[in-house]
N, CA, C and O atoms as CSV, one atom per row, in Angstrom:
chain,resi,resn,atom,element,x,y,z
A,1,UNK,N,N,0.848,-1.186,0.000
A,1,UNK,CA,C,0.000,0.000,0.000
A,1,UNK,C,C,0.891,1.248,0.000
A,1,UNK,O,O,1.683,1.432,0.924
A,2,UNK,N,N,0.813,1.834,-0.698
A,2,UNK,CA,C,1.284,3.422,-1.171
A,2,UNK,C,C,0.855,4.734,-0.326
A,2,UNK,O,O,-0.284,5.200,-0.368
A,3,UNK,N,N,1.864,5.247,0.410
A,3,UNK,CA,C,1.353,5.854,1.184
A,3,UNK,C,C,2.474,7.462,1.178
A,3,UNK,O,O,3.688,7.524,1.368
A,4,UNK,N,N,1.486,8.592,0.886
A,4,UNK,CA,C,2.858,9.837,0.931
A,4,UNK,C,C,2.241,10.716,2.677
A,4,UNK,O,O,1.024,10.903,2.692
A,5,UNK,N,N,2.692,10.992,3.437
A,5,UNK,CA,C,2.229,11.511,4.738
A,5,UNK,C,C,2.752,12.790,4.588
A,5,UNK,O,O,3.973,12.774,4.743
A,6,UNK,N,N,2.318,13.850,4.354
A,6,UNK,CA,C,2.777,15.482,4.191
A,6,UNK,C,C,2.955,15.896,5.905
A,6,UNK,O,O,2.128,15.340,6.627
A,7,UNK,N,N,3.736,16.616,6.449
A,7,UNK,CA,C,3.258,17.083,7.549
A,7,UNK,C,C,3.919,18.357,7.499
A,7,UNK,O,O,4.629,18.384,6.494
A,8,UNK,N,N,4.000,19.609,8.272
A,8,UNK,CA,C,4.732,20.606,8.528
A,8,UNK,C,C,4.188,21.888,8.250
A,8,UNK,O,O,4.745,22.973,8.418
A,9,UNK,N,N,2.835,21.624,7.725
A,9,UNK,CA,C,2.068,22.852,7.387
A,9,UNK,C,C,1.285,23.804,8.825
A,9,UNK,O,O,1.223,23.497,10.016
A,10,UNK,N,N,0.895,24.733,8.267
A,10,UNK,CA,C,0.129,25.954,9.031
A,10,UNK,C,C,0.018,26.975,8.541
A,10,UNK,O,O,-0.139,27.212,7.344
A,11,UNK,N,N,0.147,28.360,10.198
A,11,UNK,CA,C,-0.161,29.807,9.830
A,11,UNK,C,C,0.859,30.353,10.060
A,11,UNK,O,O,1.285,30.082,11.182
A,12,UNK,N,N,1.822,31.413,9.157
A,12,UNK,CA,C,2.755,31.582,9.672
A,12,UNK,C,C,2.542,33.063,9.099
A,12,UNK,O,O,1.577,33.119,8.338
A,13,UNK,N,N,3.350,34.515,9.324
A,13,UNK,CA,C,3.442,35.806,9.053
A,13,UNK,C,C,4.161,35.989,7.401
A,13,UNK,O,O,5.192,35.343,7.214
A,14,UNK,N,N,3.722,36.698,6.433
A,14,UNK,CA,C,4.392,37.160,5.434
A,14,UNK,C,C,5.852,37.222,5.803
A,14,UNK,O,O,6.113,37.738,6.890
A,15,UNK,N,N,6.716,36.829,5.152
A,15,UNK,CA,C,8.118,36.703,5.025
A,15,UNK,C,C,8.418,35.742,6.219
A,15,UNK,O,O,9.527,35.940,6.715
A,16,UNK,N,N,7.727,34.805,6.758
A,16,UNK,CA,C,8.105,33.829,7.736
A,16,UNK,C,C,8.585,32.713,6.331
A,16,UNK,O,O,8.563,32.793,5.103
A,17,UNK,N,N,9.061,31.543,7.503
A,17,UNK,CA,C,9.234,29.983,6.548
A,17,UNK,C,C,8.653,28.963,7.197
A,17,UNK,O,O,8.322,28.929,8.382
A,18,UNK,N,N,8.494,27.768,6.019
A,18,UNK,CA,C,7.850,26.578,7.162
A,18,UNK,C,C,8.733,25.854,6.313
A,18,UNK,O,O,9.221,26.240,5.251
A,19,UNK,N,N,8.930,24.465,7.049
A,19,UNK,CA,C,9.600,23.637,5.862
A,19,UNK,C,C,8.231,22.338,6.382
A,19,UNK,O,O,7.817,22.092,7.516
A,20,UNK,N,N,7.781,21.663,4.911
A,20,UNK,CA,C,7.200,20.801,4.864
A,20,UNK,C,C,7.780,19.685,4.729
A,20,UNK,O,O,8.835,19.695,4.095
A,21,UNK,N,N,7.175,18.126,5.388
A,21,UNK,CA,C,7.987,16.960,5.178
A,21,UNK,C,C,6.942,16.116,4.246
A,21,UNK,O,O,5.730,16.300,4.362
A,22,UNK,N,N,7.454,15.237,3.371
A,22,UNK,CA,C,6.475,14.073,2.507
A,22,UNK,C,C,7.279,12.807,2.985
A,22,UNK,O,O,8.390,12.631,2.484
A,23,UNK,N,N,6.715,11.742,4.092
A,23,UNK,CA,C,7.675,10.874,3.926
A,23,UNK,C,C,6.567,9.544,3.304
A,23,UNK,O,O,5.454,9.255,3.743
A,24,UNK,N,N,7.373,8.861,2.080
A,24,UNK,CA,C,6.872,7.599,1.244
A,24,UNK,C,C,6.877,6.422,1.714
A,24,UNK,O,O,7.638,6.041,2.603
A,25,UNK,N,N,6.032,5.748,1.162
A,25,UNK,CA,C,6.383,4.106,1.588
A,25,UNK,C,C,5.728,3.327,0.652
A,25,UNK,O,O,5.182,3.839,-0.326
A,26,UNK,N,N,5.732,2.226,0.845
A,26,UNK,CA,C,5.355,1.472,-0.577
A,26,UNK,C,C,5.596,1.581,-1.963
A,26,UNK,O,O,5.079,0.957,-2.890
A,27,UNK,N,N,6.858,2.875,-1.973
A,27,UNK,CA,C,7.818,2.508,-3.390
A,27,UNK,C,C,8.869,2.691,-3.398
A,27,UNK,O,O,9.412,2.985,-2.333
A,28,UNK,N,N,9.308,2.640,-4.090
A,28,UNK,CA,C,10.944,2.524,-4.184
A,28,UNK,C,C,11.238,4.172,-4.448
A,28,UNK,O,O,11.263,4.870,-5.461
A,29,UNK,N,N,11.384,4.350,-3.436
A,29,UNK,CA,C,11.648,5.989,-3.053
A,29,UNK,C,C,12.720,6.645,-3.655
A,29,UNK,O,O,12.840,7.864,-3.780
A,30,UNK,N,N,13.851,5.375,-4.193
A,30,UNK,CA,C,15.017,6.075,-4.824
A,30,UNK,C,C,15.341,6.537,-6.126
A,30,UNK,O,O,16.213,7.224,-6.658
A,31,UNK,N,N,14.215,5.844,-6.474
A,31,UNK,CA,C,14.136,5.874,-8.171
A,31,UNK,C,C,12.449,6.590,-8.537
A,31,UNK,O,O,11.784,6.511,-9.570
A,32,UNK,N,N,12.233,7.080,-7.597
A,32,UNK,CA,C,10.858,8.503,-7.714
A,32,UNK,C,C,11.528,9.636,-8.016
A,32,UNK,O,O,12.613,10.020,-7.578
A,33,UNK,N,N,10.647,10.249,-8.961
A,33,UNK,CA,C,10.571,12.011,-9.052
A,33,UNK,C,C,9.609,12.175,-8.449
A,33,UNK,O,O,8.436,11.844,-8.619
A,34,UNK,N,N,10.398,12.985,-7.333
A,34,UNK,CA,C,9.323,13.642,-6.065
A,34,UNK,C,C,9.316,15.041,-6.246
A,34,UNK,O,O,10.257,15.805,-6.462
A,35,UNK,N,N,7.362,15.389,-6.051
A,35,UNK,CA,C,7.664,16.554,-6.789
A,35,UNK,C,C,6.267,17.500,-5.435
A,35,UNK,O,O,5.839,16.606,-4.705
A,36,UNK,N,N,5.760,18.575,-5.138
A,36,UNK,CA,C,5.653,19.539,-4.578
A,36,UNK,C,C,4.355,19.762,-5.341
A,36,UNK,O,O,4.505,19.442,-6.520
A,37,UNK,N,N,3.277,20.152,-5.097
A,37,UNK,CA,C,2.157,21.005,-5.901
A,37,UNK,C,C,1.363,21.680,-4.947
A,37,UNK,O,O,1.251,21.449,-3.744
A,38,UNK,N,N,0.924,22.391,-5.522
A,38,UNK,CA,C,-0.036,23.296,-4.421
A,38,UNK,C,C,-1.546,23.378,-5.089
A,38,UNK,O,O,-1.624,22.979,-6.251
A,39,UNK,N,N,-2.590,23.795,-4.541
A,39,UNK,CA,C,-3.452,24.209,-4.881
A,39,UNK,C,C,-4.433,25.517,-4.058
A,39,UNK,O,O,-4.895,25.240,-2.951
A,40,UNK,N,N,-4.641,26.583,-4.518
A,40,UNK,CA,C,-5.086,27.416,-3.691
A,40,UNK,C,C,-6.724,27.291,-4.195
A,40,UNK,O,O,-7.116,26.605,-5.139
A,41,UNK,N,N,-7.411,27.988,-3.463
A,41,UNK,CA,C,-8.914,27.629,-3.261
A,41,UNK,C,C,-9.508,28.929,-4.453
A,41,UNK,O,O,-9.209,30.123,-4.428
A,42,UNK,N,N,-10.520,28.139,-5.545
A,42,UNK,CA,C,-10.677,28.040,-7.202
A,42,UNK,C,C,-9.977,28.238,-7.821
A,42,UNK,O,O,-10.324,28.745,-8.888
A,43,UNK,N,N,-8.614,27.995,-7.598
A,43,UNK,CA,C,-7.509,27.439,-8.845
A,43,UNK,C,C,-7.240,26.057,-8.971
A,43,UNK,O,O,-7.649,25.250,-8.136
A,44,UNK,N,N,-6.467,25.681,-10.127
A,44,UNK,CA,C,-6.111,24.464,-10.284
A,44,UNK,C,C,-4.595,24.192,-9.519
A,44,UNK,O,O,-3.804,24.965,-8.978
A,45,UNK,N,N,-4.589,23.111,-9.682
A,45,UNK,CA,C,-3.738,22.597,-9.017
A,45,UNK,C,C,-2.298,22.752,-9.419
A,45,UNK,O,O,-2.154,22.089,-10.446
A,46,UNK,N,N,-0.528,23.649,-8.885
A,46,UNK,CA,C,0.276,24.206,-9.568
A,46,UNK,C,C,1.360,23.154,-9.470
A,46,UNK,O,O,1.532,22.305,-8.596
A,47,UNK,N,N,1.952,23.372,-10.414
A,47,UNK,CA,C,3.820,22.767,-9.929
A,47,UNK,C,C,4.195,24.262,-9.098
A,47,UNK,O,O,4.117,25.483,-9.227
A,48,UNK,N,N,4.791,22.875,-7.884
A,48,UNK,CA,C,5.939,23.671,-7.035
A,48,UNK,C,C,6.983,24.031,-7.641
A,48,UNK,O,O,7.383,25.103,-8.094
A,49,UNK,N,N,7.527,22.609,-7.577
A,49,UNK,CA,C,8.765,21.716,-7.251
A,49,UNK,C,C,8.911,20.415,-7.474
A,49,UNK,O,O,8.086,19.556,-7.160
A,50,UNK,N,N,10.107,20.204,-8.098
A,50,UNK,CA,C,10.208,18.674,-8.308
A,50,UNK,C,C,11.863,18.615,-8.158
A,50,UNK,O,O,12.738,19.463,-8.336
A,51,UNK,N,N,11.893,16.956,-7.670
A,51,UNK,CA,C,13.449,16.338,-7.866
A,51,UNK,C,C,13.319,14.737,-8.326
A,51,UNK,O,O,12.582,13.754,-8.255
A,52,UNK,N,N,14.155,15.053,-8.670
A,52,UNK,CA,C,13.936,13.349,-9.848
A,52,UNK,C,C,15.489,12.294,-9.103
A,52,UNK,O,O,16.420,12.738,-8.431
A,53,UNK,N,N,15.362,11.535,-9.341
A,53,UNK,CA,C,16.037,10.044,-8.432
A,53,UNK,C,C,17.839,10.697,-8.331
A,53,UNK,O,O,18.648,10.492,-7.425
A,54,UNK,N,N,18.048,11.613,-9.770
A,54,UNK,CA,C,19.726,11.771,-9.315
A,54,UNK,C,C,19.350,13.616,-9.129
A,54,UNK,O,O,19.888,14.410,-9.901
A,55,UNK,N,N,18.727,13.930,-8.415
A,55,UNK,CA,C,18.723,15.141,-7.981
A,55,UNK,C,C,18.596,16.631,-8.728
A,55,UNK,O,O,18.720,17.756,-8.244
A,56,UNK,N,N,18.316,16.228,-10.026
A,56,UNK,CA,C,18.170,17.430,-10.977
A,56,UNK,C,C,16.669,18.154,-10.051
A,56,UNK,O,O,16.110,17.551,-9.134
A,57,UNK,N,N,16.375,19.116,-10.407
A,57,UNK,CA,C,15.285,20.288,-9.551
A,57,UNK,C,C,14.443,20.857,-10.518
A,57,UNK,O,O,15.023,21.758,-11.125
A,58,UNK,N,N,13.265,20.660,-10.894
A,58,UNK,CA,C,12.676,22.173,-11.527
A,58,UNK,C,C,11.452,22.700,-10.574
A,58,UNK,O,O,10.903,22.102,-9.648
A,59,UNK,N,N,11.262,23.682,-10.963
A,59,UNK,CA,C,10.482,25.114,-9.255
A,59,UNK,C,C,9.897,25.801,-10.746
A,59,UNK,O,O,10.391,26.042,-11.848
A,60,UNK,N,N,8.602,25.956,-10.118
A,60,UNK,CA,C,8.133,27.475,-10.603
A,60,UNK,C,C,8.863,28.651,-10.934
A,60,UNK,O,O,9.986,28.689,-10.430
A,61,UNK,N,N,8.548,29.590,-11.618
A,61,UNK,CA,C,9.300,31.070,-11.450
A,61,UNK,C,C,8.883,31.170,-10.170
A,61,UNK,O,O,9.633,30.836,-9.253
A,62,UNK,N,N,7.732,31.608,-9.964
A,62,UNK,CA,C,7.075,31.827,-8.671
A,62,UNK,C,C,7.682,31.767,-7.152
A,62,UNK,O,O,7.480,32.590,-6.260
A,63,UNK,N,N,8.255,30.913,-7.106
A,63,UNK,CA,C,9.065,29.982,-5.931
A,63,UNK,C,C,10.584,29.815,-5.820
A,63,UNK,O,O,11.228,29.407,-4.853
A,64,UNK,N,N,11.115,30.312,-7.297
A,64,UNK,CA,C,12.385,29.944,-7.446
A,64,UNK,C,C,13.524,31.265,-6.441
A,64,UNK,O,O,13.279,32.471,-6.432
A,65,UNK,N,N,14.443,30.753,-5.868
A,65,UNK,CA,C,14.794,31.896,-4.739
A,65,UNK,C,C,14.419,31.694,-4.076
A,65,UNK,O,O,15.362,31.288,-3.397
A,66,UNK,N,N,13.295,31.563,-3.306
A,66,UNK,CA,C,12.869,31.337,-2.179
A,66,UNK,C,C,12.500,29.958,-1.453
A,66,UNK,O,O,12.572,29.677,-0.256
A,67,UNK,N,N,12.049,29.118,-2.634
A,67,UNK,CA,C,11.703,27.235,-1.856
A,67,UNK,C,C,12.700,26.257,-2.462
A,67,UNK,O,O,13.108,26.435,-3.609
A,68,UNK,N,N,13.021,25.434,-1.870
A,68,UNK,CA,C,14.053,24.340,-2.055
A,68,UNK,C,C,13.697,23.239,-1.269
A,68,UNK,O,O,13.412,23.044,-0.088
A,69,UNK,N,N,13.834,22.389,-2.596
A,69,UNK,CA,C,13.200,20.747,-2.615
A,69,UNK,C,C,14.603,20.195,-2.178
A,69,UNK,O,O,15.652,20.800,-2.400
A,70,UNK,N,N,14.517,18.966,-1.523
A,70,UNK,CA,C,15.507,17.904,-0.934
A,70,UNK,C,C,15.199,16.791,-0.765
A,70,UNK,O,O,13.997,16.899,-0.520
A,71,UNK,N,N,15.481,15.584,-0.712
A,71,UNK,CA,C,15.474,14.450,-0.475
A,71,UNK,C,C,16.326,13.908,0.323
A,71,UNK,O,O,17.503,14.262,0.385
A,72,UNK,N,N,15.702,12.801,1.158
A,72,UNK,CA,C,16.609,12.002,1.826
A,72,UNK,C,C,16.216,10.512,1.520
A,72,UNK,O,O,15.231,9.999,2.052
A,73,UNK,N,N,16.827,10.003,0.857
A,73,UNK,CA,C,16.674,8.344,0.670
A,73,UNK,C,C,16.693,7.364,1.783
A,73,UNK,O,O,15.835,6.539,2.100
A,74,UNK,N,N,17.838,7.622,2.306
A,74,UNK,CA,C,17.510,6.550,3.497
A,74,UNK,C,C,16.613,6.837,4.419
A,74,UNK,O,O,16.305,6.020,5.287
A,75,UNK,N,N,16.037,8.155,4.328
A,75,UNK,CA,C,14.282,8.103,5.325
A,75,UNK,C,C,13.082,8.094,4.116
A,75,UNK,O,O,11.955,7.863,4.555
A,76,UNK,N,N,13.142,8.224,3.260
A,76,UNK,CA,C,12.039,7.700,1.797
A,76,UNK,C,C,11.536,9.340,2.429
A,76,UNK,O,O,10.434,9.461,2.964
A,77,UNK,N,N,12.078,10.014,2.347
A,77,UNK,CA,C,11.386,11.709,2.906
A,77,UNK,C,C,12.066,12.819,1.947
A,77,UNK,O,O,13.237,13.187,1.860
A,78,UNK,N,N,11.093,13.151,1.376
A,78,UNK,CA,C,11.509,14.737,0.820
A,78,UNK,C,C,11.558,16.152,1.663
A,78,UNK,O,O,11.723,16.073,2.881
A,79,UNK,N,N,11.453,17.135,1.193
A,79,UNK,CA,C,11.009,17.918,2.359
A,79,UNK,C,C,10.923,19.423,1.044
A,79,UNK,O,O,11.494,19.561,-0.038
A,80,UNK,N,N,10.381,19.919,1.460
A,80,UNK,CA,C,10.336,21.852,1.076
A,80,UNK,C,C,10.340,22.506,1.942
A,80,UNK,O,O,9.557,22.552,2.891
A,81,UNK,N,N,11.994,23.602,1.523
A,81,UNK,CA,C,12.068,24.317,2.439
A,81,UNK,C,C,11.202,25.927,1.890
A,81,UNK,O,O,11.258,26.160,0.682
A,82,UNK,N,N,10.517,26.860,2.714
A,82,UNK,CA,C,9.734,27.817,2.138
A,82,UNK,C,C,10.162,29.028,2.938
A,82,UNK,O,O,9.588,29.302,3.991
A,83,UNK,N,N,11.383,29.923,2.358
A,83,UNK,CA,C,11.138,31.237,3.068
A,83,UNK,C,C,10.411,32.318,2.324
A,83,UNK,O,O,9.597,32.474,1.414
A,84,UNK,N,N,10.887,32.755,2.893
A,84,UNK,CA,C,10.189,34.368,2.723
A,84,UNK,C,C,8.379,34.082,1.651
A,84,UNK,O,O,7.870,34.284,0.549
A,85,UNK,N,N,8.173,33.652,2.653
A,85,UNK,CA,C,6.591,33.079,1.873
A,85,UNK,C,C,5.556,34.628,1.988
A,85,UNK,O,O,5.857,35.641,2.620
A,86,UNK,N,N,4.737,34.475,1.453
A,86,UNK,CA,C,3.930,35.442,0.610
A,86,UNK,C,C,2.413,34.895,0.829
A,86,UNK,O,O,1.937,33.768,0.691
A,87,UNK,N,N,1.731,36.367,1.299
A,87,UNK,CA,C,0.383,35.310,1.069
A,87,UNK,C,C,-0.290,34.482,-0.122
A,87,UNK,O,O,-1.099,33.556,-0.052
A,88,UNK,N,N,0.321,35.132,-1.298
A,88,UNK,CA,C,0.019,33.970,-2.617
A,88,UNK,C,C,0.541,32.806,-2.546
A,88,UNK,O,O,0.110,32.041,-3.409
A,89,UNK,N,N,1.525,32.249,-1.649
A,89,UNK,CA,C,1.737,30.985,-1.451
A,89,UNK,C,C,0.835,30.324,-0.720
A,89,UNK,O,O,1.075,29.124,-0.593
A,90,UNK,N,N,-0.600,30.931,0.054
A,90,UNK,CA,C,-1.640,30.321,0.576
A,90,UNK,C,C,-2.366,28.860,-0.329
A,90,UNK,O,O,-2.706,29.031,-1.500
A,91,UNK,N,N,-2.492,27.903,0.131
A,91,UNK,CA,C,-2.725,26.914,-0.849
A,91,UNK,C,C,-2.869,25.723,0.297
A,91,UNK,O,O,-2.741,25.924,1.504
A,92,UNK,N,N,-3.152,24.476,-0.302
A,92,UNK,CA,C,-2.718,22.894,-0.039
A,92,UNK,C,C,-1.688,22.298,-0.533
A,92,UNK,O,O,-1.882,21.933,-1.692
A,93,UNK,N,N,-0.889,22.105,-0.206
A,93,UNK,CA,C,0.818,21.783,-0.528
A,93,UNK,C,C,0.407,20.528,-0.403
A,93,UNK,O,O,-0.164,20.271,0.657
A,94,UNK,N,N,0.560,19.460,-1.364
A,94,UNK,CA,C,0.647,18.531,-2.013
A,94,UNK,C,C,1.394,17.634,-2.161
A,94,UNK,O,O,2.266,18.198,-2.821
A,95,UNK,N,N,1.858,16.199,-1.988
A,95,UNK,CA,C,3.177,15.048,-2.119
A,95,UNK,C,C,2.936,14.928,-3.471
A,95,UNK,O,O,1.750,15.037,-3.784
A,96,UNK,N,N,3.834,14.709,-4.484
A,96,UNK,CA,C,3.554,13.528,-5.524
A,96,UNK,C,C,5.209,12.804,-5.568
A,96,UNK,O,O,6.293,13.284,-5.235
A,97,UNK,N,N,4.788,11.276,-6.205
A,97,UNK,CA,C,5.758,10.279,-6.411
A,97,UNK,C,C,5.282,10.020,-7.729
A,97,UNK,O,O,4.083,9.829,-7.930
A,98,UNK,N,N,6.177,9.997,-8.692
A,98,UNK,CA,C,5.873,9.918,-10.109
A,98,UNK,C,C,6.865,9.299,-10.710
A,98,UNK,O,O,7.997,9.665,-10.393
A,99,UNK,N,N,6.745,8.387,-11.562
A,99,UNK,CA,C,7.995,7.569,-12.362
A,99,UNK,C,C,7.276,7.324,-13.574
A,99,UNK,O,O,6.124,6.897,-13.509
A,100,UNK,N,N,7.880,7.568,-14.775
A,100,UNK,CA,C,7.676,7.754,-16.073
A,100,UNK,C,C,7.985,6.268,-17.003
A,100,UNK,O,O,7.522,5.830,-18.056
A,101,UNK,N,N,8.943,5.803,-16.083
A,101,UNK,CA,C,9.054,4.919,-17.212
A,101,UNK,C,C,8.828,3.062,-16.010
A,101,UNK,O,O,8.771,3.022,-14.781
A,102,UNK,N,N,8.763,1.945,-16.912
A,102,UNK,CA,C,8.394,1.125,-15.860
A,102,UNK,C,C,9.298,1.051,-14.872
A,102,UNK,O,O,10.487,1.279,-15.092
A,103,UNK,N,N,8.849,0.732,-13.709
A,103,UNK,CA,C,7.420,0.686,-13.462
A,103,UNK,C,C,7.116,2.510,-13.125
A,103,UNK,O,O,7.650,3.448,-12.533
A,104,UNK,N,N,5.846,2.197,-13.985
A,104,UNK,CA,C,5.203,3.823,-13.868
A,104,UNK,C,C,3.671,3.841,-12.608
A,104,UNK,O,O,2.678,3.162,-12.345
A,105,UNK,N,N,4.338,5.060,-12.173
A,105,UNK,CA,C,3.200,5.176,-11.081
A,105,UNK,C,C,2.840,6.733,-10.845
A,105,UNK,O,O,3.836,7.405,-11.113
A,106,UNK,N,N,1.859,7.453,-10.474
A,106,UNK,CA,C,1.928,8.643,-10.229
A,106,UNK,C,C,0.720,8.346,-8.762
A,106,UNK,O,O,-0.400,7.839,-8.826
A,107,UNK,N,N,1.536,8.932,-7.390
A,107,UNK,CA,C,1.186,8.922,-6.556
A,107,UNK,C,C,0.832,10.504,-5.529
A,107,UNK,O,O,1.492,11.517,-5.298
A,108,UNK,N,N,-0.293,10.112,-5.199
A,108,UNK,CA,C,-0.711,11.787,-4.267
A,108,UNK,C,C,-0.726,11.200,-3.052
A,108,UNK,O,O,-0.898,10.035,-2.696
A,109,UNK,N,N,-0.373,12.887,-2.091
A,109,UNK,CA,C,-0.650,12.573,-0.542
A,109,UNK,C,C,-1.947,13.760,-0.434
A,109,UNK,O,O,-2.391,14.654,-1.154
A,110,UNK,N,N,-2.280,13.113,1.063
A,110,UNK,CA,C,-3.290,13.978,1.305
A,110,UNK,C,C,-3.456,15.761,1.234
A,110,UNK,O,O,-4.491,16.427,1.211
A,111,UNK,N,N,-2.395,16.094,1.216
A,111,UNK,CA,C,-2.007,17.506,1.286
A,111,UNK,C,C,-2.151,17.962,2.885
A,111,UNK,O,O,-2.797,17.503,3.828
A,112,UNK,N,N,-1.146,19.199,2.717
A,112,UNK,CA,C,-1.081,19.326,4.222
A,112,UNK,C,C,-1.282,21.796,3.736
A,112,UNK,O,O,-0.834,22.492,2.824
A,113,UNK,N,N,-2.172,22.110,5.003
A,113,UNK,CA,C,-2.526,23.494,4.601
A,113,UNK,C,C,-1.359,24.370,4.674
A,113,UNK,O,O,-0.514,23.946,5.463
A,114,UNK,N,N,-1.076,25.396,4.124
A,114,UNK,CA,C,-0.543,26.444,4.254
A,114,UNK,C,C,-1.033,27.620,3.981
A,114,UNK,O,O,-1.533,27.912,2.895
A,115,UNK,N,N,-0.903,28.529,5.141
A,115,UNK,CA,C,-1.576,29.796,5.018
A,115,UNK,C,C,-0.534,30.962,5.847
A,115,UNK,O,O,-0.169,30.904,7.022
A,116,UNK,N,N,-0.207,31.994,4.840
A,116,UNK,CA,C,0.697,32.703,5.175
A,116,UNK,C,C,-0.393,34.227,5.174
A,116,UNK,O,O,-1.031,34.654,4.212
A,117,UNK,N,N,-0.333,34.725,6.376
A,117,UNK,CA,C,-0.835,36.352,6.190
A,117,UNK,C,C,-0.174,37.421,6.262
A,117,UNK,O,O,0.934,37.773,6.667
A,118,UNK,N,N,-0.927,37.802,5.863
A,118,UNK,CA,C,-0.036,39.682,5.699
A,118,UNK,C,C,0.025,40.100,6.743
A,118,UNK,O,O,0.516,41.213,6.934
């Protein structure tokens, strides 16, 4: 069973940081592109952030400068780090585990909130 657990979200002040954790299980965590999405309330759902199995990165404009994706393999845990956040970063911050080629899987976590105020 496939499981992504987001945790690290909340309320924090304009130009504060949170860092969020995704930790995986039920795949082979080393060979995932783990990737970040958000969704804010009546938009669709955005790319963050992503890192793929040998560590290449792609980020939004939006985010770039300010959030940074990481991985740790031997805990199957990603993490986003988020400073100087903005209330447009208000949203549901999102896990995904995605692999393109076999075995292919594209996996969601429950999402965890973030809400930054002015």
């Amino acid at each position: 069973q496939v499981q992504l657990v987001e945790s690290g979200g909340g309320l924090v002040q304009a130009g504060g940081s949170l860092r969020l954790s995704c930790a995986a299980s039920g795949i082979i965590f080393s060979i995932s592109t783990m990737g970040w999405y958000r969704q804010a309330p009546g938009k669709q759902r955005e790319l963050v952030t992503t890192i793929t199995s040998g560590g290449n990165t792609n980020s939004a404009d939006s985010v770039k400068g300010r959030f940074t994706i990481s991985r740790d393999n031997a805990k199957n845990t990603v993490y986003l780090q988020m400073n100087s956040l903005k209330p447009e970063d208000t949203a549901v911050y999102y896990c995904n585990a995605n692999r393109y080629i076999t075995p292919k899987y594209n996996y969601w976590g429950q999402g965890t909130q973030v809400t930054v105020s002015s």
